[in-house]
C-alpha positions in Angstrom: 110.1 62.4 82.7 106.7 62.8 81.4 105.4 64.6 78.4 102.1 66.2 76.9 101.8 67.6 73.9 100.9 71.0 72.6 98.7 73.2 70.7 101.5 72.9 68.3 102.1 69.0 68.5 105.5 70.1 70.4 106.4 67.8 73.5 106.5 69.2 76.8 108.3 67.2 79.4 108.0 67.5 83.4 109.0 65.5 86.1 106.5 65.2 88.7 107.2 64.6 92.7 105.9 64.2 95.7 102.3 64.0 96.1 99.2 66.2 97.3 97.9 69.2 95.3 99.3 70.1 92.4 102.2 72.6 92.0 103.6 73.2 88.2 106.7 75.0 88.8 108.1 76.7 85.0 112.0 78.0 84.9 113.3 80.7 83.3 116.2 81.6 80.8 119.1 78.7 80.3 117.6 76.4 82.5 115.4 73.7 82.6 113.5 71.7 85.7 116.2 71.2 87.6 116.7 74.5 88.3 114.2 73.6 91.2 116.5 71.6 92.5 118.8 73.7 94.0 119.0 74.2 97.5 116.6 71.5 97.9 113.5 74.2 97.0 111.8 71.4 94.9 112.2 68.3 97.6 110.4 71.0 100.1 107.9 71.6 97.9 107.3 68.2 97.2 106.3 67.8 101.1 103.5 69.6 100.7 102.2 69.4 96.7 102.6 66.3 94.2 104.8 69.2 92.2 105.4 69.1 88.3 108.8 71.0 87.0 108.6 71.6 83.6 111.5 71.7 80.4 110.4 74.0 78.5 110.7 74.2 74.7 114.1 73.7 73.6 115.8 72.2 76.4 115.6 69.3 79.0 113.6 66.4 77.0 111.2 68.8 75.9 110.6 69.2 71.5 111.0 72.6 70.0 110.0 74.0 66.8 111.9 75.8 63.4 110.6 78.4 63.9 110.3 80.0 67.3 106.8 82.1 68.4 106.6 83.0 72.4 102.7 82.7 72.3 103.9 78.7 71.7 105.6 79.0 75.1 102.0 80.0 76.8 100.4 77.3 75.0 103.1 74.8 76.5 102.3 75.9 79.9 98.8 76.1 79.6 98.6 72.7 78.2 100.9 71.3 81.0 98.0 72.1 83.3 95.0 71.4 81.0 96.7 67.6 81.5 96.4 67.7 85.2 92.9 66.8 87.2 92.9 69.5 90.0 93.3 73.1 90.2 96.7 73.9 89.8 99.1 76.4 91.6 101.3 77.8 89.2 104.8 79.5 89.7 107.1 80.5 87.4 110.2 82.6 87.7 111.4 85.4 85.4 110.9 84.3 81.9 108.9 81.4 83.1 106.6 84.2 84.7 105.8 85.9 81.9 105.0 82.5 80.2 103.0 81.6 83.1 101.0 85.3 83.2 100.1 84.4 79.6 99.0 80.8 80.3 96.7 81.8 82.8 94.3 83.6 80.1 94.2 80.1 78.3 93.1 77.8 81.1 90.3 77.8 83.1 92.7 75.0 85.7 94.4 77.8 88.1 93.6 77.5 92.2 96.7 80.2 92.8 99.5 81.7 90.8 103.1 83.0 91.8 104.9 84.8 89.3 108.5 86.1 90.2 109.5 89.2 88.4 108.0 88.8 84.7 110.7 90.5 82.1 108.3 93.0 81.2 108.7 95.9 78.4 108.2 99.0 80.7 108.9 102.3 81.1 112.0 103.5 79.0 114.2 100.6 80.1 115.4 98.7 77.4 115.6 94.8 78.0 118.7 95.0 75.9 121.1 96.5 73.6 121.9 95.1 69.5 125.3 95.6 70.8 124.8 92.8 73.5 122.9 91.0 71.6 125.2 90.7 68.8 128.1 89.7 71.3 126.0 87.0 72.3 125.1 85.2 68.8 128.8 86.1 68.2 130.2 83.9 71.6 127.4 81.2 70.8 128.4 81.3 66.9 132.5 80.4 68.1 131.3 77.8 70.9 131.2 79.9 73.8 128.4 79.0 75.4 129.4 80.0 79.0 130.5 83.0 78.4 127.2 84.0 76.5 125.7 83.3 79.6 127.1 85.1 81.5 126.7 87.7 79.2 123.3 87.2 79.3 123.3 86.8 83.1 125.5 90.3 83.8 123.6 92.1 80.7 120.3 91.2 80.5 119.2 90.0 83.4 121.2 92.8 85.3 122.2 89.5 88.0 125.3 91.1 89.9 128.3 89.0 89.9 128.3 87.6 93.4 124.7 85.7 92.4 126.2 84.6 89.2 128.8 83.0 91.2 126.0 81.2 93.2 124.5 79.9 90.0 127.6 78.7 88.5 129.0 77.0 91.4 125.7 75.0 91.3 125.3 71.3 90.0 122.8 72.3 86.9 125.5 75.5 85.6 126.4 72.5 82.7 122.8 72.0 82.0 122.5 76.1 81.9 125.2 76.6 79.6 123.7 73.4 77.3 121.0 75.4 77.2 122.8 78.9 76.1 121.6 78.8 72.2 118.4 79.7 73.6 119.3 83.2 75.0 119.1 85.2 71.5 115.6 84.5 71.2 114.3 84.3 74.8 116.6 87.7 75.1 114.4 89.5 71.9 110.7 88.1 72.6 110.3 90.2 75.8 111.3 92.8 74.2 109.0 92.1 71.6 106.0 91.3 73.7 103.2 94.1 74.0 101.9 93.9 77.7 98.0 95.0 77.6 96.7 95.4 81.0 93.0 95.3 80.0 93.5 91.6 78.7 94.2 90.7 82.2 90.8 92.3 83.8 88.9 89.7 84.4 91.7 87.4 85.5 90.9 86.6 89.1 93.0 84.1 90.3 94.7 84.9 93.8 98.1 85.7 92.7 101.3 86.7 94.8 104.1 89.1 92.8 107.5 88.1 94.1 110.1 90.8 93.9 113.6 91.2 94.8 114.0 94.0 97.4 117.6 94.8 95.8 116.5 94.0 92.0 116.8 96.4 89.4 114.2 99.3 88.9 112.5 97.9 85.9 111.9 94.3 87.9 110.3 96.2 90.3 108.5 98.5 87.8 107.5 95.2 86.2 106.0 93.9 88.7 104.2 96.6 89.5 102.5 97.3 86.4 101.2 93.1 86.5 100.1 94.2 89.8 97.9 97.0 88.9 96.7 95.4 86.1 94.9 92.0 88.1 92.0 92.3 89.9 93.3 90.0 92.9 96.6 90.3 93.2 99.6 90.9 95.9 103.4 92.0 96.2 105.8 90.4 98.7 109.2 92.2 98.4 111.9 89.6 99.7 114.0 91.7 101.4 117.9 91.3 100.8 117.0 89.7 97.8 117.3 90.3 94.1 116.2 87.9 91.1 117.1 84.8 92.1 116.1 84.3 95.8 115.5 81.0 95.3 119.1 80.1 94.9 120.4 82.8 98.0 117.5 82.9 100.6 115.8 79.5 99.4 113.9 79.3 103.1 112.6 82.9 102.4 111.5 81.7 99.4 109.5 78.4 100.4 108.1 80.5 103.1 106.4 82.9 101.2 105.3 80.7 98.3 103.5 78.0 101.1 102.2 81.1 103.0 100.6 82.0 99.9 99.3 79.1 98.9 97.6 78.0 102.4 95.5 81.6 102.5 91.9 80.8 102.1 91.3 83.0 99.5 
């Protein structure tokens, strides 16, 4: 693993692959870069891009801070591809996504982004309940990490049980539930987070949407509302699919992402 630090002196760490352009790929809740790993997603990237997966904050060999802020988690990405020479393509998935949206209004590196269904505040859905999220600080609180996953994974990320089953019969599910104290807060800061379409006026950057055809409304209402707010942006529904395509329909997945990335625009 590699690190850079950022804005706040926190290490980020990444492990970088393959070689060609660069692709920073950036997980999302109770997971770190090996997430990628799964279905062999990051080796087929790796093919085609020298590919950087990213820990971020809190997990993996990445630093954290007392006290946590989500603007720090922007900063992490944005400095993760201020450290690299070319124009990046940058992907992240769910919570990664919304880091990733965010980074991309702090760096001036960006050939192409991907974002994958962004936990976005919107409509009247609420990204959880106190109710949930006192069950989870309570499970966490008596050592029951897995189960607060899962919790978090039935709850709040609305994944049905037959994909849970997917994740947790993969090899990272120990490095997921590791990673389970970081739900409370990356389950709140979402919620928390005040999407302003104007902001993201001027950001041009080709980007592709990636939503779940079988997701829950609000991922897809999510999605829309990033897509309506950027100036040069696309959706690709993956049909079949819901949040976590990468895991169940991994060649759909490459597919679309390289298809993306090898447009001219």
């Amino acid at each position: 693993m590699e690190t850079i630090t950022s804005a706040d002196g926190t290490p980020i760490a990444f492990e970088r692959t393959g070689s060609g352009p660069p692709l920073v790929l950036v997980h999302g809740s109770a997971g770190d870069h090996t997430r990628w790993e799964l279905s062999e997603v990051r080796s087929a990237f790796a093919e085609h891009f020298t590919v950087y997966a990213v820990d971020r904050r809190g997990r993996g060999e990445s630093g954290d801070a007392a006290e946590y802020e989500l603007e720090r988690e922007f900063e992490d990405v944005a400095a993760v591809v201020g450290s690299i020479d070319d124009p990046v393509v940058l992907l992240g998935h769910s919570y990664g996504a919304l880091c990733c949206l965010e980074a991309a209004l702090r760096t001036d590196n960006l050939r192409k982004l991907v974002l994958y269904e962004p936990p976005l505040p919107v409509g009247d859905h609420e990204l959880y309940s106190e109710d949930v999220l006192a069950e989870l600080a309570a499970l966490l609180d008596d050592g029951e990490n897995e189960r607060a996953l899962v919790l978090f994974l039935r709850e709040v990320a609305e994944i049905p049980p037959a994909e849970i089953d997917v994740l947790r019969s993969a090899p990272n599910w120990p490095d997921r539930v590791a990673a389970a104290r970081t739900l409370p807060r990356e389950t709140r800061a979402p919620a928390e987070y005040e999407f302003d379409a104007a902001r993201f006026a001027d950001l041009v950057t080709p980007t592709l949407l990636l939503s779940g055809g079988e997701s829950p409304k609000w991922f897809r209402e999510a999605t829309d509302a990033v897509n309506d707010a950027l100036p040069n942006s696309r959706i690709t529904i993956l049909d079949g699919q819901q949040h976590v395509a990468m895991n169940t329909a991994p060649d759909l997945f490459i597919d679309e992402v390289l298809t993306f990335v090898r447009e001219a625009n």
